[in-house]
C-alpha positions in Angstrom: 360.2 60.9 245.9 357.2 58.9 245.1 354.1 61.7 243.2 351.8 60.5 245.5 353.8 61.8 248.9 352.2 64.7 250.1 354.6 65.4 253.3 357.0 67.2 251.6 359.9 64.8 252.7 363.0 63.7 251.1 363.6 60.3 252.2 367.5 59.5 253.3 368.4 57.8 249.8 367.2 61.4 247.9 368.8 62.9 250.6 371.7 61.4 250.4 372.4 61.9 246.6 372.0 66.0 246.8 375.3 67.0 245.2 376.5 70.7 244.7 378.7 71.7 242.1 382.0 73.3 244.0 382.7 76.3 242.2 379.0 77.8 242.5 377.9 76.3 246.1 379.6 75.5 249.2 377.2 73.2 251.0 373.1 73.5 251.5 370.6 72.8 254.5 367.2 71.6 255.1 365.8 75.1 256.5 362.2 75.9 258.4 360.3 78.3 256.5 359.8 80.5 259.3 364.0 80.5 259.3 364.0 81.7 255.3 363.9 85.3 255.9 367.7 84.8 257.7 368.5 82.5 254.9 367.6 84.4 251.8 367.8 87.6 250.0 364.4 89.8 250.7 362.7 89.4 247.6 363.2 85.9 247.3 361.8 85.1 250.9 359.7 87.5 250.2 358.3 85.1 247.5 358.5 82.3 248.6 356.7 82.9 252.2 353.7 84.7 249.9 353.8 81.6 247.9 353.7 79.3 250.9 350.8 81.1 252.1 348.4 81.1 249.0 349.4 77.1 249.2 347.9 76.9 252.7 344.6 79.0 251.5 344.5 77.0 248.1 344.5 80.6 246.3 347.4 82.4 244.3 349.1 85.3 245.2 349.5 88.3 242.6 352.8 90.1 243.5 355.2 93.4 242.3 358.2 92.7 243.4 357.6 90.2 246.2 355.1 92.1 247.6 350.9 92.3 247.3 350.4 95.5 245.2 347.9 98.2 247.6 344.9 96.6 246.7 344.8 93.2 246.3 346.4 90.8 248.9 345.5 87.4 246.8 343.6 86.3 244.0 340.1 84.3 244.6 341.1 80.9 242.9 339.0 81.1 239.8 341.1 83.4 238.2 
Protein backbone atom coordinates (compact mmCIF):
# COMPACT_ATOMS: atom_id res chain seq x y z
CA UNK A 1 0.00 0.00 0.00
CA UNK A 2 1.43 3.17 -1.33
CA UNK A 3 1.95 6.07 2.26
CA UNK A 4 0.27 8.40 0.31
CA UNK A 5 -3.31 6.37 -0.04
CA UNK A 6 -5.62 7.72 2.22
CA UNK A 7 -8.81 5.35 1.40
CA UNK A 8 -7.89 2.79 3.57
CA UNK A 9 -7.86 0.09 0.75
CA UNK A 10 -5.85 -2.96 0.24
CA UNK A 11 -5.43 -3.31 -3.26
CA UNK A 12 -6.07 -7.19 -4.72
CA UNK A 13 -2.11 -7.95 -4.79
CA UNK A 14 -1.95 -7.00 -0.71
CA UNK A 15 -4.98 -8.74 -0.61
CA UNK A 16 -4.07 -11.49 -2.05
CA UNK A 17 -0.79 -12.26 0.01
CA UNK A 18 -2.64 -12.03 3.62
CA UNK A 19 -1.61 -15.43 5.03
CA UNK A 20 -2.58 -16.83 8.55
CA UNK A 21 -0.58 -19.08 10.37
CA UNK A 22 -2.94 -22.54 10.90
CA UNK A 23 -2.44 -23.35 14.27
CA UNK A 24 -3.45 -19.83 15.74
CA UNK A 25 -6.14 -18.58 12.92
CA UNK A 26 -8.60 -20.20 10.84
CA UNK A 27 -9.37 -17.69 8.20
CA UNK A 28 -10.07 -13.60 8.43
CA UNK A 29 -12.52 -11.07 6.73
CA UNK A 30 -12.65 -7.62 5.64
CA UNK A 31 -15.45 -6.42 8.23
CA UNK A 32 -17.58 -2.92 8.39
CA UNK A 33 -16.82 -1.14 11.46
CA UNK A 34 -20.31 -0.78 12.35
CA UNK A 35 -20.21 -5.01 12.14
CA UNK A 36 -17.08 -5.05 14.86
CA UNK A 37 -19.15 -5.20 17.91
CA UNK A 38 -20.45 -8.91 16.49
CA UNK A 39 -16.94 -9.62 15.54
CA UNK A 40 -14.88 -8.80 18.54
CA UNK A 41 -14.57 -9.21 22.21
CA UNK A 42 -16.23 -5.94 24.04
CA UNK A 43 -13.32 -4.21 25.07
CA UNK A 44 -11.51 -4.50 21.99
CA UNK A 45 -14.50 -3.09 19.91
CA UNK A 46 -14.88 -1.10 22.46
CA UNK A 47 -11.52 0.45 21.52
CA UNK A 48 -11.36 0.43 18.45
CA UNK A 49 -14.97 2.12 17.66
CA UNK A 50 -13.61 5.05 20.38
CA UNK A 51 -10.61 5.14 18.40
CA UNK A 52 -12.38 5.38 15.09
CA UNK A 53 -14.23 8.21 16.35
CA UNK A 54 -11.48 10.52 17.82
CA UNK A 55 -9.96 9.81 14.00
CA UNK A 56 -13.15 11.31 12.40
CA UNK A 57 -13.02 14.46 15.03
CA UNK A 58 -9.03 14.73 14.64
CA UNK A 59 -8.93 14.43 18.62
CA UNK A 60 -7.74 11.47 20.96
CA UNK A 61 -9.72 9.59 23.10
CA UNK A 62 -8.62 9.02 26.86
CA UNK A 63 -10.09 5.65 27.93
CA UNK A 64 -10.23 3.04 31.35
CA UNK A 65 -10.89 0.08 30.11
CA UNK A 66 -12.50 0.83 26.70
CA UNK A 67 -14.62 3.18 28.01
CA UNK A 68 -14.43 7.40 28.51
CA UNK A 69 -13.88 7.68 32.32
CA UNK A 70 -17.23 9.97 33.93
CA UNK A 71 -15.86 13.14 33.02
CA UNK A 72 -14.12 13.39 30.11
CA UNK A 73 -15.40 11.99 26.74
CA UNK A 74 -12.16 13.08 24.52
CA UNK A 75 -9.21 15.00 24.83
CA UNK A 76 -8.97 18.62 22.93
CA UNK A 77 -6.02 17.86 20.52
CA UNK A 78 -3.36 19.93 22.08
CA UNK A 79 -2.82 17.71 24.75
Amino acid sequence: MSSSSTTGVLSPVWTARISVQAEELTGWEFVAAEDFPSHLPPRLSRRIMAALAARARGRQAYLEHGNPPPSEELLPTHL
